[in-house]
N, C-alpha and C positions, 0 to 999 in steps of 0.2 A: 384415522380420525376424520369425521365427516363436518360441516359446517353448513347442509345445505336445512331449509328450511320447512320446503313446499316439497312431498313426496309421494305426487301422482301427477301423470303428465297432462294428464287434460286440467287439473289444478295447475299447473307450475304454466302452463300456456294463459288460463286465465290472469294470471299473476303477473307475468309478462307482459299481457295487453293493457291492464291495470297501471303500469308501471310506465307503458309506452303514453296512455293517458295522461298521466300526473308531468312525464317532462313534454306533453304538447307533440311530441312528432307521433308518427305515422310509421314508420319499419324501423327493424331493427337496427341498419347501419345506421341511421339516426341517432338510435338508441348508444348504440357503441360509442358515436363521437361526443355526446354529451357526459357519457363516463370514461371515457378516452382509455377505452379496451378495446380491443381486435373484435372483429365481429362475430369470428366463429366463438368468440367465447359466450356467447347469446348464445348461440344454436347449440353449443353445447350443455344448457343450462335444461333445452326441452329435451334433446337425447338422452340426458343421466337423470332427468326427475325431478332438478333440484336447480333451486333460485338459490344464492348465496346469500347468508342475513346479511351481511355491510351494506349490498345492494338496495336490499330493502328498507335497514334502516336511512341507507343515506338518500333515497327518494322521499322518505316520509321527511327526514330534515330539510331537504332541498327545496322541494316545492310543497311543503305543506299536507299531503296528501293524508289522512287519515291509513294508520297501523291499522289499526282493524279492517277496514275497506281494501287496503291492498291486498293484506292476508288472505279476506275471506268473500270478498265484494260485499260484505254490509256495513255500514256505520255505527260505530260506538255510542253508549248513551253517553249523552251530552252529563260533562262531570260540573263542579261546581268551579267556573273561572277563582285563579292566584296568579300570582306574580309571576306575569309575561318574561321570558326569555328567548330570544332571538338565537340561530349561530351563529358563532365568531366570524366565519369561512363558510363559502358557500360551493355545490360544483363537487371540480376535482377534487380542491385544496380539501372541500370535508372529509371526503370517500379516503382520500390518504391520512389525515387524522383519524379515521373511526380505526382503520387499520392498524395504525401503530398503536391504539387506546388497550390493547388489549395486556395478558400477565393478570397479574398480582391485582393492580387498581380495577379492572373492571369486574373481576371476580370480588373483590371487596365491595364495590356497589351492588354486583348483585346480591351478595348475602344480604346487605343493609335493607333492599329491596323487600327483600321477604320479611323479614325480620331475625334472621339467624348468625347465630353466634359463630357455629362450627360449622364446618363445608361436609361432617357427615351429613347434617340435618337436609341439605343441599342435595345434596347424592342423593337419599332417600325422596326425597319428592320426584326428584325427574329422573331417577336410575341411572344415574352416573356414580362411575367408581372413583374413588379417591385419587386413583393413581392418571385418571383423566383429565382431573382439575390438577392437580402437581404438574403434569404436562403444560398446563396453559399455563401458570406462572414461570417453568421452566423456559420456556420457548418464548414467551410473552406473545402470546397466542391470543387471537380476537376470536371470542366462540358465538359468531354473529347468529346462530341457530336459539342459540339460549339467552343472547340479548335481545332478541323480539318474543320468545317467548315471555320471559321476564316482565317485559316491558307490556303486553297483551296479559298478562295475570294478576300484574299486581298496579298498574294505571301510574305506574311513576312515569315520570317524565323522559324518553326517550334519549333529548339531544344529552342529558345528565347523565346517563344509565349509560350509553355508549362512550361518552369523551369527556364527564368526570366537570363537564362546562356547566352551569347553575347551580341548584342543588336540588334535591330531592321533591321538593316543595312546590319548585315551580313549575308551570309549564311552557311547550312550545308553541308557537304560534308563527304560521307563515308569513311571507310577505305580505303588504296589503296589496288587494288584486287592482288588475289595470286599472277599473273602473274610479280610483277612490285617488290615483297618485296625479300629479300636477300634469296638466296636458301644454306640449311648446305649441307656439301659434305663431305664424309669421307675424314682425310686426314691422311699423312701414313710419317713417316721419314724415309727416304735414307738414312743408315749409316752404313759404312761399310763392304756393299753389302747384306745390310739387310733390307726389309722393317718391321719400326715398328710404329704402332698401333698410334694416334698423336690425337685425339679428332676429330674436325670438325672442317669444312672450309668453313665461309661464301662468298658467290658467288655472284657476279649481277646475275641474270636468261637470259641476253642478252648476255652473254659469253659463255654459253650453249649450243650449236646447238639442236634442238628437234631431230636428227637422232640419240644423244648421249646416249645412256641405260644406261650405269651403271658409271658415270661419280665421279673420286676421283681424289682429288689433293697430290702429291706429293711433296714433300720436301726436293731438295738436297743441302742445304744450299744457295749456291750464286744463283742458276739454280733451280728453279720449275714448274713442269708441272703439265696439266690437263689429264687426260687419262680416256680412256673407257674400263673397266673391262672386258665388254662383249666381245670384239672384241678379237680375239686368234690367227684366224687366217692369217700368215705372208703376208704383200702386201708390195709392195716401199712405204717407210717412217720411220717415228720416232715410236721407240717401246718401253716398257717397257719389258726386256729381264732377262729369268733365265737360264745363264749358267754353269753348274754344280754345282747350289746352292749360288751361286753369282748373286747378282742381282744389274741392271745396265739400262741410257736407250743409244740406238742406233742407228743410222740411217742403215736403212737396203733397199740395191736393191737386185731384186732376179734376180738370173743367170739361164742359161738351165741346164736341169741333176738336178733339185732341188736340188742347190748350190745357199748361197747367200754372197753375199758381205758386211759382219758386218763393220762400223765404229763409234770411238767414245768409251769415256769411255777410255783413252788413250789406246786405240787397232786398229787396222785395219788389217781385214782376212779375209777370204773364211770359210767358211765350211757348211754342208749339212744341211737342214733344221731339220733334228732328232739332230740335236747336240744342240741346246737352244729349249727353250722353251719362248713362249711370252706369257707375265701375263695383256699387255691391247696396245692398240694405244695408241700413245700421238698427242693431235692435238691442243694442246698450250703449248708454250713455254714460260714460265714468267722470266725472267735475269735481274739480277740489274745489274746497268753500273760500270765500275772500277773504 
């Protein structure tokens, strides 16, 4: 009984790379530790010709990756969005779900799939004999070759078709990518002219500017700012200022004669650029109302 999916090697090498893509590393012993198999069990996947379908599908559950693109390297037409379903289990824990998902249940979703009553009508489409399918019930056998097919034929929803989790109706949809999930930002209390140490400050990432390096939120009880660590030196604007060991923020223009015009922090003065020192820009300003 065979289970593999992809059955030409320079395909089954594309597929491979595809796959090394979708979990983000670079070689295969990477690859292996992410599905926490041995490593010759990759290399024996390009030796024999064949990708294993669990494989496959549980990269497309795991990181999102489009079934048809791993398959074939092209993307599927875009279907018409229903009701989002996530996995339970992500990782290992899926890879060993998908595996025990098979028998009796996963062969019932796939007739469901099709639309067929009886497992000849089954057999007749993809030339499997009766007594093939009787094996996978008998054995509770995961026939991961024919759950990507399935799932590439007839657009049902994959994490459903493998492990019986949604239903028919819905689909999957990956994690939301870096870009969109809360960013931690050091954040520092302001108190009595001291910055100190505060844990971390979950962020939207669209608050952010990308020109921002070293971006830390500040905390001065009613009034908190964002500031950029990196930034030192003084331009017209809001700063975060240490003056003679006092620390404070300010609005600062600069004057000729490198003199600037400190305000803010109940102060307003002149004095020359050597006299503070600035520890970041502030370029938000967070205030709750009175």
């Amino acid at each position: 009984m065979r289970e593999e999916t992809v059955n030409d090697n320079a395909a089954v090498g594309a597929v491979i790379e595809r796959i090394l893509a979708s979990y983000g590393v670079a070689t295969q012993k990477e690859l292996s530790e992410a599905l926490a198999i041995a490593p010759n069990n990759i290399s024996s996947w390009q030796q024999r010709g064949s990708v294993p379908g669990q494989v496959i599908i549980n990269c497309a559950l795991t990181t999102g990756a489009d079934l048809t693109w791993l398959m074939t390297g092209e993307k599927a037409k875009q279907q018409q969005p229903r009701e989002k379903v996530l996995p339970a289990v992500r990782g290992k824990a899926l890879y060993e779900r998908v595996q025990a998902s098979g028998g009796k249940g996963v062969l019932r979703r796939i007739l469901d799939a099709y639309g067929f009553s009886l497992q000849k009508e089954l057999g007749d489409l993809l030339g499997i004999s009766s007594g093939t399918m009787s094996t996978w019930v008998r054995r509770n056998y995961f026939p991961g070759d024919i759950v990507v097919t399935c799932a590439l034929d007839t657009g049902v929803p994959l994490l459903w078709l493998a492990t019986g989790e949604g239903d028919m109706h819905s689909v999957t949809t990956p994690a939301p990518p870096a870009t969109s999930r809360a960013r931690a930002l050091p954040q520092y209390q302001l108190l009595a002219g001291q910055l100190q140490p505060a844990g971390e400050w979950l962020a939207d990432p669209t608050l952010i500017p990308t020109r921002v390096l070293q971006p830390a939120y500040v905390d001065g009880g009613r009034t908190a700012w964002l500031v950029d660590l990196a930034i030192t030196h003084i331009a017209n604007g809001r700063w975060l200022i240490d003056i003679d060991g006092n620390i404070d923020v300010y609005d600062i223009a600069r004057l000729p004669g490198n003199q600037l015009q400190v305000s803010g922090g109940n102060a307003d003065f002149q004095c020359s650029t050597d006299a503070l020192k600035a520890l970041g820009m502030v370029w938000l300003t967070l205030a709750q109302q009175a």
